[in-house]
N, C-alpha and C positions, 0 to 999 in steps of 0.2 A: 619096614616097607615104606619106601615113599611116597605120600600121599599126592593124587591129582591135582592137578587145577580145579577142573569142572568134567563132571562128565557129561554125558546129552542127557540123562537122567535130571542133574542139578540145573541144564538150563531148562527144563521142560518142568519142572516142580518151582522154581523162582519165578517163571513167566506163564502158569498156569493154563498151561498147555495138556488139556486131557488127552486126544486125541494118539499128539504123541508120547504121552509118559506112559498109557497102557499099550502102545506098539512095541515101544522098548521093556517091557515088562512081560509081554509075549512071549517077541524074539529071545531073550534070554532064555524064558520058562519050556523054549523051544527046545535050546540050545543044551539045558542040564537034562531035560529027556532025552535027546538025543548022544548024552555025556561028550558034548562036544564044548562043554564050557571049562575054560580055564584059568579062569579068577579064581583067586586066593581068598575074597571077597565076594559075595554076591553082591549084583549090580544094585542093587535098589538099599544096601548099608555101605555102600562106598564115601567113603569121608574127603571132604575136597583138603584145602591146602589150611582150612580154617580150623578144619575138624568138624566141619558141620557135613549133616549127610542130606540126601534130597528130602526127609523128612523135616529136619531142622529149617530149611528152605520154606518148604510150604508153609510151616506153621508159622515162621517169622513173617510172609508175606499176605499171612491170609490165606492163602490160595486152600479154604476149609476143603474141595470135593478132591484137590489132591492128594491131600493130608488122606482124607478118609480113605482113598485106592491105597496108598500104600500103607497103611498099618492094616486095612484085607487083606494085603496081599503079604500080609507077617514081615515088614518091615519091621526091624531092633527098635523097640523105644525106648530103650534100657542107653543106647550108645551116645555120649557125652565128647564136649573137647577136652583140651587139656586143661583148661580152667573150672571140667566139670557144671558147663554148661550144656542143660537138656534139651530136647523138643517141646519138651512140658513147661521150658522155661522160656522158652518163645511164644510158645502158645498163650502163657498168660502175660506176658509181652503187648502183645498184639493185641489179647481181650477176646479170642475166639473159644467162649464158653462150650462148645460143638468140641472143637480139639481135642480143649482138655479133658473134656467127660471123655473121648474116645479114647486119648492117651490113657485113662486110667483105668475106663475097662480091659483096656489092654494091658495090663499089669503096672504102668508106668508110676513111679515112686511122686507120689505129688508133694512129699516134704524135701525132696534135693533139693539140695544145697551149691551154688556154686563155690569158687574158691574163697569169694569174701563173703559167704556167708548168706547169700538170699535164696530164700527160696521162692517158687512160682509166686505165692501168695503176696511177699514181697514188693516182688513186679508189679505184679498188678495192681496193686496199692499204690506205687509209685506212679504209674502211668494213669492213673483215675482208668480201672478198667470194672465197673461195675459188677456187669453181670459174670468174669471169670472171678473178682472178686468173693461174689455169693456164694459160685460152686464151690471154691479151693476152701473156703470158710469154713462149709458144711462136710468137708471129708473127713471119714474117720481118720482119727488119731491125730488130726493137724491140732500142733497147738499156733493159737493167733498171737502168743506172747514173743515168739522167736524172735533171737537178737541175731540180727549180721553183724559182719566184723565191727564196725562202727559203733556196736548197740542198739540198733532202730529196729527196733519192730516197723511190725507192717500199720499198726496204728501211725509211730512217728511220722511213716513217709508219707504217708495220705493225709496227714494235719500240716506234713511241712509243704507241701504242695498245692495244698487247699482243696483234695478232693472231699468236699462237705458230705455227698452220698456214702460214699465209703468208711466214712468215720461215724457219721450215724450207724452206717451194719454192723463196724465193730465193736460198737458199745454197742448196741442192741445185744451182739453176740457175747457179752462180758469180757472184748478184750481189755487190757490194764491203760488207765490213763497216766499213770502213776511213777510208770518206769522213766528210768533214767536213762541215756545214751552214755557213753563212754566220758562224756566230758560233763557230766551232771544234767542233760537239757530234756524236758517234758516232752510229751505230743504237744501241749499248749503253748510253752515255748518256742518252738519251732515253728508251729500256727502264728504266734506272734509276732516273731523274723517277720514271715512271708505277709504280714498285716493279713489276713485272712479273717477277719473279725467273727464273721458267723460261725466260724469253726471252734475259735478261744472258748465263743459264747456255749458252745455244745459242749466242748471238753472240760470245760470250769464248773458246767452242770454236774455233768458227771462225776467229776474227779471229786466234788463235795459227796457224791452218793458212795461212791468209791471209798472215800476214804474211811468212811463211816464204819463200812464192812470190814476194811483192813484193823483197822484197830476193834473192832470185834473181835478179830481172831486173833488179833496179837492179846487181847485180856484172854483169851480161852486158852490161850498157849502158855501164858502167863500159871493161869490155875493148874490148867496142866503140870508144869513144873513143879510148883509147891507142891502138890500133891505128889507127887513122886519123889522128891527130898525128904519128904514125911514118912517116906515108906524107905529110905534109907536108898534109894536108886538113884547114886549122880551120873552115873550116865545116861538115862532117859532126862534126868534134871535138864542136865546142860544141853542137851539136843533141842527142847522144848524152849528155853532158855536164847536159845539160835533162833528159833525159828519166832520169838514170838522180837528177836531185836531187829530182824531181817522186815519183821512187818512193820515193826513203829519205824523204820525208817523209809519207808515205800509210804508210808502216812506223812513224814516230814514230823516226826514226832522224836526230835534228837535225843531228847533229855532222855524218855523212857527207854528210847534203844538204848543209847551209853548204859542206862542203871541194868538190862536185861544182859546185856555184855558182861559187865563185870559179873555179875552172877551167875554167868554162864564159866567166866574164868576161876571163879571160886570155887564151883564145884569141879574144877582141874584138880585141886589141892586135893591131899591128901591121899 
């Protein structure tokens, strides 16, 4: 099916027009009682030429008391483009903390993903968006570590940006200062790029407290293994053995990764 341009729905939801988005929200609701509607689509998940629907509209422009009529009125929250961008991905776009709590009490998935990889949480990172930041943070099952295509976590974008509130939440909230991007590059490094100063000065904080942890568990992972080589189990060995070289190196701790690698290749043998 070929998608529209615009329909009066998407220019009454972009230009925040209540008046008339619940006339045309009516007249339709008229029209399917009356089974005189003949859209393949109902008006209010009609997708324009972008793929975006009057919901995506509002939520990208703000327009929050549109947004709110039509997810009432059981607008899809669910319906994405073709790059697999959401309403929820506009909504923390924009920074309208109101949307997205809406979007999700309405079932809407707050961990999508678009095609490269961001999710809401992302966004909002990237755009210094505070308060959708705090909420996407605190949902269940979000993890704050997620990489998009690139590698960046939502920590990276909001250090490489310089939003300093936002990188205070996510250490506060325990996300990793530690990780690498695709091309080897820190949250702090990227802070760096952008001279950001006050931000290096937070993430060098933490990334000392950080790493401390990290290699904690990489010695616990360490005991771990021996303890299970002792008991004749190389396959718990070498698992333990992974995970404790995966941590000395999220520490910058090369030496001891390389020695937990090969250890981990030795008990391949045999």
């Amino acid at each position: 099916r070929k998608m529209p341009t615009d329909t009066a729905l998407h220019m009454a939801a972009k230009g925040g027009e209540m008046d008339e988005a619940v006339k045309i929200l009516d007249e339709y609701a008229t029209k399917v009682k009356e089974g005189a509607a003949r859209d393949t689509v109902a008006v209010i998940d009609e997708q324009d030429c972008t793929g975006w629907t009057p919901l995506h509209w509002a939520a990208s422009r703000g327009k929050d008391d549109i947004a709110k009529l039509l997810i009432e009125r059981s607008a899809n929250v669910h319906l994405v483009t073709a790059d697999n961008w959401s309403a929820m991905h506009d909504a923390a776009r924009k920074g309208s903390e109101p949307v997205c709590r809406m979007l999700r009490d309405a079932g809407a998935d707050v961990k999508i993903r678009t095609a490269n990889g961001n999710t809401p949480l992302h966004l909002a990172c990237h755009y210094g968006r505070l308060e959708a930041a705090t909420f996407l943070s605190d949902c269940e099952g979000l993890d704050l570590n997620e990489t998009n295509g690139l590698g960046h976590s939502p920590m990276h974008l909001a250090s490489r940006y310089g939003h300093e509130a936002i990188v205070a939440l996510l250490i506060d909230k325990r996300g990793s200062v530690l990780l690498q991007d695709r091309i080897g590059r820190t949250a702090q490094a990227l802070a760096a790029e952008g001279k950001f100063d006050s931000v290096v000065q937070a993430l060098q904080q933490a990334a000392a407290e950080q790493r401390n942890g990290v290699v904690n568990a990489a010695e616990l992972a360490l005991n771990a293994a021996q303890e299970a080589l002792s008991q004749g189990d190389k396959a718990a060995a070498k698992e333990k053995f992974e995970e404790a070289e995966a941590k000395f190196a999220m520490a910058g701790e090369e030496d001891r990764a390389k020695q937990s690698r090969e250890a981990a290749n030795e008990c391949k043998k045999g």
